[in-house]
C-alpha positions in Angstrom: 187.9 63.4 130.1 186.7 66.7 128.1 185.1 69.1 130.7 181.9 70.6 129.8 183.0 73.7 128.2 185.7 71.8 126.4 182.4 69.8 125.0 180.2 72.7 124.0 183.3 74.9 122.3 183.5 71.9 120.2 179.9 71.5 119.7 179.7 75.5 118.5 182.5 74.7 116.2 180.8 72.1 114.7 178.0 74.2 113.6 179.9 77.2 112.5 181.3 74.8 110.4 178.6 73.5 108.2 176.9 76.9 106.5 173.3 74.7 106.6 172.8 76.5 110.5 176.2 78.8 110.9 173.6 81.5 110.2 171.7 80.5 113.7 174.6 79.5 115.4 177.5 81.9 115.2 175.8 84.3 117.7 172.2 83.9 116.6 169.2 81.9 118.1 170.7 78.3 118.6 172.0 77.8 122.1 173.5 75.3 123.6 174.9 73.9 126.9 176.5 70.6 128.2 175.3 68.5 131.2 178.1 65.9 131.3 178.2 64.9 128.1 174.6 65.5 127.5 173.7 68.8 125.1 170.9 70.7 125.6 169.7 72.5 122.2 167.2 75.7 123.0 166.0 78.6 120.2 164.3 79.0 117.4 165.0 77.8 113.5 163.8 78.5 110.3 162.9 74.7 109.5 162.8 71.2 110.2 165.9 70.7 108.6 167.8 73.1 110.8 166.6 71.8 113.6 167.2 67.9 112.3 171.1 69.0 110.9 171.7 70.9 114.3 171.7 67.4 116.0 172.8 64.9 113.4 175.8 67.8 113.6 176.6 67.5 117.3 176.0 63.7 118.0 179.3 63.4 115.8 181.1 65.5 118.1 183.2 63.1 120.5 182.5 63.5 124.1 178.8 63.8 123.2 176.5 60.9 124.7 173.4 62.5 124.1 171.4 65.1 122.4 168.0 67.0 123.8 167.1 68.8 121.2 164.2 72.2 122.1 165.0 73.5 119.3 161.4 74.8 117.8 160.8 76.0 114.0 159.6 79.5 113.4 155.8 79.0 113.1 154.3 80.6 109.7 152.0 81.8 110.3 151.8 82.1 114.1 148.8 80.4 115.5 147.1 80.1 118.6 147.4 76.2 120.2 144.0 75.3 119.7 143.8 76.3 115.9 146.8 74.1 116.2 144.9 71.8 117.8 141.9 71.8 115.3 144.0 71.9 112.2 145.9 68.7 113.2 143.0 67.0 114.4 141.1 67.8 111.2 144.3 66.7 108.9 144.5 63.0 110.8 140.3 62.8 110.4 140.9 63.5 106.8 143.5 60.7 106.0 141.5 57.3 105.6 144.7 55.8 106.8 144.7 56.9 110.4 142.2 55.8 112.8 142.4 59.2 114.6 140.2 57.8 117.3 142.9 56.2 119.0 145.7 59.1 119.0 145.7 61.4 122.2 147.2 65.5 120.6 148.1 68.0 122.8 149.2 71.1 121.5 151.3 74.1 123.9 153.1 77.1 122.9 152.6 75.3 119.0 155.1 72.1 120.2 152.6 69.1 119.4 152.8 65.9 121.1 151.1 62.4 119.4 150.5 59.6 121.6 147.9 56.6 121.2 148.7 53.5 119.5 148.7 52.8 115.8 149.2 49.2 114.4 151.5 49.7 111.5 155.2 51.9 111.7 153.9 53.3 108.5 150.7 55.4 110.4 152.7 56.3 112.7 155.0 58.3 110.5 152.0 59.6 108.6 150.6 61.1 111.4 154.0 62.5 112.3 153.8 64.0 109.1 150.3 65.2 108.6 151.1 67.6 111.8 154.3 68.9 110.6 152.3 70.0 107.5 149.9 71.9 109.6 150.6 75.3 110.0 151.9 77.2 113.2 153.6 74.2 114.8 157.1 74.8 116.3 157.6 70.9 116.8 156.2 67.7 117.0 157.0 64.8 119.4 155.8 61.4 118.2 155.1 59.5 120.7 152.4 56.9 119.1 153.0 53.3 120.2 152.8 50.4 117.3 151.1 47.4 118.6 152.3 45.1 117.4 155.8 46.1 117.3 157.1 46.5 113.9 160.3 46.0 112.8 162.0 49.2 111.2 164.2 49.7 107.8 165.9 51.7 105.0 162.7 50.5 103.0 160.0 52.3 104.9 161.6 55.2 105.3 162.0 55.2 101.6 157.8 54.4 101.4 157.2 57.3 103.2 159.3 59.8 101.7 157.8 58.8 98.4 154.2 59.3 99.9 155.0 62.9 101.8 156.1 63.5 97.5 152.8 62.3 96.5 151.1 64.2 99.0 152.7 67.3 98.7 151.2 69.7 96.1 154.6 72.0 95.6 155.8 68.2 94.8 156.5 66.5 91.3 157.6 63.3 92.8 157.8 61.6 89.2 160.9 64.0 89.2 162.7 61.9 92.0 164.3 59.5 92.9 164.9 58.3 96.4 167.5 55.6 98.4 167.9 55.1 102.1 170.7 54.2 103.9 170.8 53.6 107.6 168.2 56.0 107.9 170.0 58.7 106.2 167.7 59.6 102.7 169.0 60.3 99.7 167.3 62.5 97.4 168.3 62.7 93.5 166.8 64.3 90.5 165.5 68.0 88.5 163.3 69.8 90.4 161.3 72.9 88.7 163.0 75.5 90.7 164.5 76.3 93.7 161.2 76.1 96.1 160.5 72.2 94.8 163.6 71.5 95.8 164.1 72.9 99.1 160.0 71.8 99.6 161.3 68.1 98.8 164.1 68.2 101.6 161.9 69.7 103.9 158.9 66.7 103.3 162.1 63.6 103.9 162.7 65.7 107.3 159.5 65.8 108.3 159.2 61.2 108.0 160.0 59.8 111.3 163.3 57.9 111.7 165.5 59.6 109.3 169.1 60.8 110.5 169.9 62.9 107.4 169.0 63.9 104.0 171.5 64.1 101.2 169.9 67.0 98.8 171.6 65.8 95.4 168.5 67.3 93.4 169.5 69.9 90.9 167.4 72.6 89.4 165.7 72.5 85.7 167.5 74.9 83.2 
């Protein structure tokens, strides 16, 4: 049976590894420790997708049951928690989707947390989404219950990847193309430059359920 520091060595090697977060783990902000078994990720990242890779990264590594990941994204620009507060509130009101009367947000130190009840999987991740988008937030913990409880698949992760593209003004998404595969999303096509690219990854993060995101887009000329 590993012992602790036998587990987080490999962990930290795992990281170092992939050059996605070697930057913020080699000696920078990720830390991390081991609780029999169970990894406990702390510090700050750039983005959603560091902070998503971090953990998809270390629940491969064997002796790991469990991941906690605190890991918070660098909030640009900084804002105080009830701007949060009003910016996410305002972006639910906004979408004719979401009936924002029945989700509960709380907002401290920028990490926000949804609860409440939705009845489709679908508003849920929207919501999800609509607070990632807002600016300032460090992290977002979805808690909304579905009632009734809806089965989950490849397929609506796929729906709402393609609506974050529509969505998303930086966004073409008539330039890609998008397959899911046990929650890990697939993204394919030419994207303008190097922003719309990076912006698409970023938007497939930021959909509740997905594992991974494979960036196969390449970049126009």
């Amino acid at each position: 049976m590993q012992t602790d520091v036998e587990i987080e060595k490999a962990t930290a090697a795992a990281l170092v590894r992939d050059p996605r977060v070697r930057a913020h783990s080699e000696g920078g902000t990720i830390k991390l420790r081991s609780q029999g078994g169970t990894i406990l990720l702390e510090g700050l990242v750039e983005s959603l997708a560091e902070k998503q890779i971090a953990e998809r990264l270390i629940r491969e590594v064997p002796g790991v049951h469990e991941v906690r990941n605190f890991l918070l994204v660098r909030p640009m620009p900084p804002r105080t928690d009830a701007e949060i507060l009003l910016h996410v509130r305002h972006g639910l009101e906004e979408d004719p989707y979401i009936n924002e009367k029945k989700l509960v947000v709380r907002v401290e130190n920028g990490v926000v947390t949804l609860s409440g009840s939705e009845d489709a999987l679908a508003k849920k991740r929207l919501a999800g989404l609509i607070t990632w988008w807002c600016a300032g937030v460090t992290d977002v913990r979805n808690e909304i219950m579905v009632e009734p409880d809806e089965a989950d698949s490849d397929e609506e992760i796929t729906d709402m990847v393609r609506v974050a593209f529509d969505k998303d003004k930086l966004v073409d998404a008539l330039r890609f193309q998008i397959f899911t595969r046990d929650g890990v999303v697939f993204l394919n096509g030419v994207a303008r430059n190097a922003t719309e690219r990076q912006t698409a990854e970023d938007d497939a993060w930021a959909v509740w359920g997905v594992k991974d995101v494979i960036n196969q887009i390449s970049i126009e000329g």
